[in-house]
N, C-alpha and C positions, 0 to 999 in steps of 0.2 A: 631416780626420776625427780627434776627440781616441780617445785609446787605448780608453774603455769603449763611444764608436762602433764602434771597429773589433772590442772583443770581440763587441757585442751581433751584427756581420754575421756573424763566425764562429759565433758558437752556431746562427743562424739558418740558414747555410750546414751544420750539422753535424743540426741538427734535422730535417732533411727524412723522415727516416727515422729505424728504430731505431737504427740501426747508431752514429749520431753520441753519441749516449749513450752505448752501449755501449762502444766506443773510449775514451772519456773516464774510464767508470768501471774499465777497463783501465790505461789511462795512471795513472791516481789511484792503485791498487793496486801496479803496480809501484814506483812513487816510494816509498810506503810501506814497501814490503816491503825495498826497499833501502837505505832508512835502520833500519831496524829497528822498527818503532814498530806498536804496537798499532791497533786500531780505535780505542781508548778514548783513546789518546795524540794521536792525527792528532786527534780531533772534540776536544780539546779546546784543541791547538794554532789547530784553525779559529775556535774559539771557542762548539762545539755541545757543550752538556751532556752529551747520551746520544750512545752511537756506530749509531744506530740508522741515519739517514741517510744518515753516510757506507758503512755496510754497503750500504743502497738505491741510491747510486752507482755504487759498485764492482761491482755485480752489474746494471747497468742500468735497472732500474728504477726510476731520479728522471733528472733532469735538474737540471744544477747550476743555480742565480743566477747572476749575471755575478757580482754581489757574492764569493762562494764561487770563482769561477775564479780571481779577482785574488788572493784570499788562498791559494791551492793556489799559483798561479805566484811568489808572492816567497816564500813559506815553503820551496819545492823549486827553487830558481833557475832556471825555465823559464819560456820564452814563455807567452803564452794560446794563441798558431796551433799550439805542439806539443800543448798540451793539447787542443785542439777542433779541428785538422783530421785526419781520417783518415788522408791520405796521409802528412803527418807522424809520424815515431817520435819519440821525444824523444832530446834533444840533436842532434837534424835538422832544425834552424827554416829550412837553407837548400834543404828538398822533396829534395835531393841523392840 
């Protein structure tokens, strides 16, 4: 399974419900908050004009592309499995 296989089963594994969104737009915010960086700064780090979107992440209400996971995960030097599975927190890619 090449790598944006294995994102697409995680998203799908985290999609089941709200909750896998929500987790994600969670994870997204803390990374952010911990580097310092704006709404306006992260969307244009991703490459999004307005930070309207990533607002609708972080609050649950979108669900990311795989596209946008890949770029969240090398911009914040984190797995995809920290960012979309639940049970994982970030910097705990080993479920530990």
């Amino acid at each position: 399974m090449d790598h944006s296989e294995h994102v697409k089963e995680s998203m799908t594994r985290g999609s089941r419900g709200s909750q896998g969104a929500n987790r994600f737009g969670e994870k997204l915010k803390a990374l952010r908050s911990g580097r310092a960086m704006t709404l306006q700064e992260l969307a244009a780090a991703l490459g999004h004009s307005a930070h309207g979107y990533i607002s609708e992440l972080e609050a649950g209400k979108k669900q990311p592309s795989i596209a946008l996971v890949l770029r969240v995960a090398q911009l914040f030097g984190v797995t995809t499995d920290e960012l979309l599975r639940d049970e994982l927190e970030i910097g705990d890619s080993t479920g530990k």
